[in-house]
N, C-alpha and C positions, 0 to 999 in steps of 0.2 A: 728222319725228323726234320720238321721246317726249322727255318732260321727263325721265324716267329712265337716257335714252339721254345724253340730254347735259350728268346731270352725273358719268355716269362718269367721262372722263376727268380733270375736275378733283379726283375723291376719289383718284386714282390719284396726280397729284402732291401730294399733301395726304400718302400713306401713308409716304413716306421721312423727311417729318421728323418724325413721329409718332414714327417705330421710332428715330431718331438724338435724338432729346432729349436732353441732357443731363442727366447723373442718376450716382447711387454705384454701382455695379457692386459694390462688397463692401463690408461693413464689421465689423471684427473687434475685440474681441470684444464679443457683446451678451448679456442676462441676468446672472445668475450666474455668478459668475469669483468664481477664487481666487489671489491675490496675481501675479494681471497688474497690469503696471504701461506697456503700453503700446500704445495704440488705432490702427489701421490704417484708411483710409480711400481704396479706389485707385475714380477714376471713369473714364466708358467713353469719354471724349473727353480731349482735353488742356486741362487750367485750367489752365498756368502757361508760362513760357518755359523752356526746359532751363538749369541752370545759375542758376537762381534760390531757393535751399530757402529763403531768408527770405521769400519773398513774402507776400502777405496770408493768411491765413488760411480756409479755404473755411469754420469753424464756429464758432460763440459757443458756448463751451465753462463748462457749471455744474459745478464738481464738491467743491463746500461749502468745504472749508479744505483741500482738498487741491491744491497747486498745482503746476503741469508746464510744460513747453513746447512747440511744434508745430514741425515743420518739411517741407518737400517732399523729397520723394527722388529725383522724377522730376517729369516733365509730369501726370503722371496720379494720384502716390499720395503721401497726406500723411498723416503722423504724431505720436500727440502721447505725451510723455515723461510720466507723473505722475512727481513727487517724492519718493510712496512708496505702498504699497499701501494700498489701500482698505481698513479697518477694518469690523467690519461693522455693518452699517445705513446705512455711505457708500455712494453711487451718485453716476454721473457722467450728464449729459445732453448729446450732438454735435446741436446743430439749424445746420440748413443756414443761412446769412445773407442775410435779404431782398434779394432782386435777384441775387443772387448769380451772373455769368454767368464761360461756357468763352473760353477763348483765344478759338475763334472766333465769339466775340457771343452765341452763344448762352443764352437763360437756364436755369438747372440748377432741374430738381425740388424741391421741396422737403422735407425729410426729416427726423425726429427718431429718433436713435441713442443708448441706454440701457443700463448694467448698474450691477450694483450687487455685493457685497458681501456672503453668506447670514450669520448669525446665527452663533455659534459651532459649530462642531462639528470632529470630531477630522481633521486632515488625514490621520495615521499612528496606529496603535497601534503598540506592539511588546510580545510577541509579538504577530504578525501573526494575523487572526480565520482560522480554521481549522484554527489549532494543538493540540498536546495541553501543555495545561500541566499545573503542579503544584496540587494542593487550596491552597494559598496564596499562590498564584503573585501577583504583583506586576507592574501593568504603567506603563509610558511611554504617556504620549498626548499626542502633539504637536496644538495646537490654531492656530489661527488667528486668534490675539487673548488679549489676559493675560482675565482670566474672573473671575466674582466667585469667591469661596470656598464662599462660604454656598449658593449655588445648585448648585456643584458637589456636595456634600455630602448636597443633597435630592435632587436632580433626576439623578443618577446612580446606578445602584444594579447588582447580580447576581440571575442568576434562576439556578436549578439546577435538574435533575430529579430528581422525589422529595421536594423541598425546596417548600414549599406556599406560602411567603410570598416576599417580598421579601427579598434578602440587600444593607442597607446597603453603603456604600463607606467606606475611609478614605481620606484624602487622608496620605501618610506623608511623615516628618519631612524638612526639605531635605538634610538630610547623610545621607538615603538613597538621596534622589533622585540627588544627586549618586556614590554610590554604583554603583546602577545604569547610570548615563550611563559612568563612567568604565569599568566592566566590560565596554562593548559599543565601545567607545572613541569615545564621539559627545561633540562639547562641548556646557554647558553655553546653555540657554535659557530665558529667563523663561516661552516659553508653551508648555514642557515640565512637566505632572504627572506624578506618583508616585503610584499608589494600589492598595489592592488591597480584594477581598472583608473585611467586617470576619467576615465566619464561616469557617472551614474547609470546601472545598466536598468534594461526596461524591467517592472511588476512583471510577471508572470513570463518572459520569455525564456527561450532555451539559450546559454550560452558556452563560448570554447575557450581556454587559455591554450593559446599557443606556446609552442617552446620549439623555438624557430633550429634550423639545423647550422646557423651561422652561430651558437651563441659560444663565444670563446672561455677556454680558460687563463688566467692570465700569464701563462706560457705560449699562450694562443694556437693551443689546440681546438680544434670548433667540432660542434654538434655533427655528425653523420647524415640525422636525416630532421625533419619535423615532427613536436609530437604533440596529439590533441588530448585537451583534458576537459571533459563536457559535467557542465554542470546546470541546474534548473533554478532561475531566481525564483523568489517568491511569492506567492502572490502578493497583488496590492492591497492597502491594510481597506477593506471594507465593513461594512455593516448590511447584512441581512435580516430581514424579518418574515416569520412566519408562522401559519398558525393551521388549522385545520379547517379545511373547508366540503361540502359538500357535496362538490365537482371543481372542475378548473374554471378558474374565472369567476367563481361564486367568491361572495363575501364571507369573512372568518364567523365560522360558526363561534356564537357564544358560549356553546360548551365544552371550548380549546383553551387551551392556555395559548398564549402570545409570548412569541419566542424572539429576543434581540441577541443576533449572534454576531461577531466581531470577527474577523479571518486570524487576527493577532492579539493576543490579550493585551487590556487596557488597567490602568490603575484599578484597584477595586472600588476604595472610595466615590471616583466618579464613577465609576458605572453603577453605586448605588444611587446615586444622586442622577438618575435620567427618570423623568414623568413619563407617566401615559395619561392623557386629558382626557376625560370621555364626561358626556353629560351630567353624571353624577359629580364630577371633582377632579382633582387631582390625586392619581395612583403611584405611589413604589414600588417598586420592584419587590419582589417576593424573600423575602430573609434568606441566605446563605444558610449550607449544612454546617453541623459543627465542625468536620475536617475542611470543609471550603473555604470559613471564617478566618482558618490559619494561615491563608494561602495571601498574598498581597495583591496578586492583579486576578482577572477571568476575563471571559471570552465567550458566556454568553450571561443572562438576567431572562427572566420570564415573570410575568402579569398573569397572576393564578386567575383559571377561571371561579366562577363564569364572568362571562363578560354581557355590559351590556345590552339589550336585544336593540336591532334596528336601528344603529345609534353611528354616529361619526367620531372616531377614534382620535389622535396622536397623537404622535411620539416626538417627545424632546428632548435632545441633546444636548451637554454643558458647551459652550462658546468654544471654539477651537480645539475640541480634544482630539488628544494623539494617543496614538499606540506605546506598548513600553520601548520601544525603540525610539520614539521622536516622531514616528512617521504621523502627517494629517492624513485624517479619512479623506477618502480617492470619491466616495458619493456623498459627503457635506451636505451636495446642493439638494441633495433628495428632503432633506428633513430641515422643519419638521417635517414627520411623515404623516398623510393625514390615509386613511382607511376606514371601511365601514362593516359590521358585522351584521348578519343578516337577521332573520326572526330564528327563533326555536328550529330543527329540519325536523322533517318529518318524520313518525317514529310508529312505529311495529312490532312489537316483542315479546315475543312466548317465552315462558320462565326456564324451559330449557330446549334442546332437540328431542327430548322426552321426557314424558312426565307419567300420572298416572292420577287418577282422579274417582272418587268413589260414588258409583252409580244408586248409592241411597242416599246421597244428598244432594244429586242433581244431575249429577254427571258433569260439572259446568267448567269449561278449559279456560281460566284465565288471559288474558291479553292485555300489553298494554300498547298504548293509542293517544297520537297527538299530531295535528296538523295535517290529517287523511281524511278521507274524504266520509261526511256525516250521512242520516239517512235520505235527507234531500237529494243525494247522487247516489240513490243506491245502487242505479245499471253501472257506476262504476268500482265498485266495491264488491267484491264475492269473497263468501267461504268456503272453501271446501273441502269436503270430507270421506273419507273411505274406510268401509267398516270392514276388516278380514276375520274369521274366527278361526282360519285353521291353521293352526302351530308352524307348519312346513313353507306356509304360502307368507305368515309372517316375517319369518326368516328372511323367507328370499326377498318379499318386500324392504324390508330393513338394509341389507346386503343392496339392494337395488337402489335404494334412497341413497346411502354413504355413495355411491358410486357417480349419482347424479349430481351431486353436491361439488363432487370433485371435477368437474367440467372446468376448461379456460378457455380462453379466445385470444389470440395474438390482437393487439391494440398498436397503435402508433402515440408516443408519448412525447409530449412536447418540453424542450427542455431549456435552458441558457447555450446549452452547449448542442445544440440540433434537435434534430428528431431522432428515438431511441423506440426501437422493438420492444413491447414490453408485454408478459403474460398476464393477461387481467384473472387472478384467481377468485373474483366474485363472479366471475362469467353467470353460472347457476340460476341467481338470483331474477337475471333476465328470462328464465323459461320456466315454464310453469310443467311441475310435475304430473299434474293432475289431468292435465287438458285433453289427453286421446285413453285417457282411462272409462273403463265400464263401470257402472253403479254408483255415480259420483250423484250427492245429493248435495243443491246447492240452496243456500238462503242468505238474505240480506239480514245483517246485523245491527239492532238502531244504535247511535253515540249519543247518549241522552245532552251531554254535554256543549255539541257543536263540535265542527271541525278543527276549530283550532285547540282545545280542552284538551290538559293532561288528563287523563282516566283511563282507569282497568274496567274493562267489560266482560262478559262471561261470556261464550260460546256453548249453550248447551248442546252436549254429542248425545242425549236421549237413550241410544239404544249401546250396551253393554258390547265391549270388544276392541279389538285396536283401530286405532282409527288413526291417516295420514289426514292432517289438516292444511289449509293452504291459502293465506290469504292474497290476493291482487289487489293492488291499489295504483292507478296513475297518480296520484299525490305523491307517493312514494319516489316511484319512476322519474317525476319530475326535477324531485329535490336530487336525487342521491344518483341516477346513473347519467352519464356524459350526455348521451340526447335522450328526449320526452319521447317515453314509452311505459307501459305498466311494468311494474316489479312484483316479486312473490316471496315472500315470507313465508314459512310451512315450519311444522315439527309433526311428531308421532306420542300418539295417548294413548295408554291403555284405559278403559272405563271400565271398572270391574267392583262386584260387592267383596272381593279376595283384598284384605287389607291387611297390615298389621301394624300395630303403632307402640313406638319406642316411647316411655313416660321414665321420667329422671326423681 
């Protein structure tokens, strides 16, 4: 037999107590810790007798002036109490005790277990970093140790965008701090500061509080490293208005309500007390809801329509108003605001996408009609119509219509903030369904009225069966899609003597 051969067997009993050694199976916690105050140590065999927590101690425990006590919980896991949290730049060291064996004779590994204590730095801000605060906002930073002053004051600073330099800190007065504390209702603590930007930071920029890695404590231990805490001021207090119009750049339809919106809510009183002047008079604001009326400030008012036709609008502001914060309006100089509403837009409207209409009384499809074009332009006006009678070719027509309907077009959308991709979902309305169809019978429709005339006029559909109707109008096109082209209004009729009528 080889030499190799026999001394397998004896590495074979040799490998069980290799893997059963004696040794820590865990130990909690190591590194960096913040205000633990107490070390776990559970090993993978039994070192004690159950029922013994006094027993000796498995570690020679250094932990400078900070003193605790140890105890067992079980056979396996022993714990040690500090007296109070680690300060930082304290650290504690668990070295295992020479010779140091398990219940069953075994001797235990030996092992050194360490943490410590990091340098000061913020446990909590509040406001918490991701917030939108105010250009002066004022925060809480609970730290983890009292702190020199003098380091806080260098070594702490704001950064803004837009803003080139560094923006100092103050550390503010204790009966502010204490202020703050009691508004959020947290009690007082010596290693809670108060401090804010010493600059006013900019309306709507992004900004960082620094917490520089020099900031001592006042044993003068210092920060480690730098830390950023980013936060979003908020907007500046403006005033918006708007209303509904007929395209971009058109004047506010008069059949919008007009809307004044504020980025920050303002007293309510004054924002009842803002005009809108228009030819007829002086207007107020439209009455608050009942839950509204309970409310002390808002942040928008609206001018119920309708409004004016073709008329010169504005809007008056009380003398110097501010926000509930203090803040002046950042656009003042805009207002008054003066704007203009345009005539009536032009109007097309079948009573629904279906209808149904009884061919002993005419067959005659309702419409309503304002500001399109009269019989005078009849070559730009058409109706048209399509008669199906067969059930299957119905269907699919119908199925074929919803489909059409749903048509978009990607648009370029102009906005404050760029130019924006945007899905036009009236796409449709720019393409006529009817146009490369067979059998289409077309006629002009008179508007006894004129072209500018509210009125319902009939379209008589004559012959009995469903019929796709479809009007085109450049008047329409004109008013309502981005550039002048004809538009198409359409629904679907049945004409039929098959009725039946619900009487109460």
């Amino acid at each position: 037999m080889s030499p190799l051969r026999r001394l397998l067997p004896f590495a074979a009993l040799l490998l069980p107590a290799l893997t059963l050694a004696a040794n820590v199976r865990q130990f909690t916690p190591q590194g960096q810790i913040d205000q633990q105050t107490r070390a776990t140590a559970v090993f993978n065999t039994d070192m004690v007798p159950l029922g013994k927590p006094d027993a000796a101690a498995p570690f020679n425990v250094v932990c400078g002036k900070v003193g605790g006590k140890g105890r067992w919980g079980d056979a396996r896991t022993w714990s040690y109490q500090l007296d109070r949290a680690l300060q930082p730049g304290e650290r504690c060291e668990f070295q295992i005790k020479p010779n140091l064996k398990a219940a069953n004779g075994e001797a235990v590994t030996q092992a050194l277990y360490q943490f410590f204590a990091a340098g000061p730095w913020p446990r909590s801000i509040s406001p918490s970093a991701g917030s939108t605060i105010e250009e002066d906002q004022g925060f809480l930073i609970t730290t983890n140790s009292p702190l020199n002053r003098a380091s806080i004051e260098k070594n702490v600073w704001c950064e803004a965008d837009g803003v080139g330099n560094r923006i100092p800190i103050r550390l503010l007065p204790d009966s502010t701090r204490k202020e703050m504390l009691a508004s959020q209702s947290r009690k007082d603590d010596p290693t809670i500061l108060a401090l804010t930007c010493n600059e006013s930071l900019p309306s709507g920029a992004k900004m960082r509080l620094v917490w520089g890695k020099d900031v001592a404590t006042s044993n003068g231990i210092k920060s480690s490293r730098d830390s950023l805490f980013q936060y979003k001021v908020r907007a500046p207090f403006r005033a918006t208005v708007s209303c509904e119009r007929e395209r971009a750049n058109a004047p506010c339809s008069p059949l919008s309500d007009l809307r004044l919106e504020f980025s920050t809510a303002i007293d309510a009183k004054l924002g009842m007390s803002i005009k809108l002047i228009t030819p007829e008079g002086a207007r107020s604001p439209s009455p608050r809801g009942r839950e509204e009326e309970k409310e002390s400030t808002l942040s928008e008012i609206r001018f119920k329509k309708p409004l004016p036709q073709n008329a010169e609008l504005r809007i008056e502001l009380p003398a110097g108003i501010k926000d509930e914060t203090g803040r002046a309006l950042q656009n003042a100089s805009n207002f008054p605001l003066k704007m203009r509403t345009g005539n009536l837009p032009p109007l097309a409207k079948f009573p629904g996408s279906f209808g149904i209409v009884e061919q002993k009384e005419g067959g005659v499809l309702p419409v309503t009609l304002r500001q399109i074009e009269a019989p005078v332009a009849v070559a730009s006006q058409q109706v048209n119509s399509q008669r199906l009678t067969d059930d299957a070719k119905v269907i699919a027509t119908m199925r074929e219509l919803a489909k059409f309907e749903q048509q978009t077009k990607k648009v370029k959308l102009k906005k404050e903030t760029g130019v924006e991709d945007y899905e036009d979902p009236y796409y449709a309305r720019e393409l006529s369904y009817l146009k490369n169809k067979s059998g289409i019978s077309r006629r002009s429709i008179p508007k006894p009225g004129g072209s500018a005339e509210f009125e319902v006029i009939g379209i008589p559909l004559e012959k009995p069966g469903f019929h796709v109707v479809e009007i085109e109008s450049r008047m329409l096109g004109a008013g309502l899609l981005a550039s002048p082209k004809p538009m198409y209004v359409r629904t679907t009729v049945l004409n039929t003597n098959l009725a039946v009528h619900f009487k109460r």
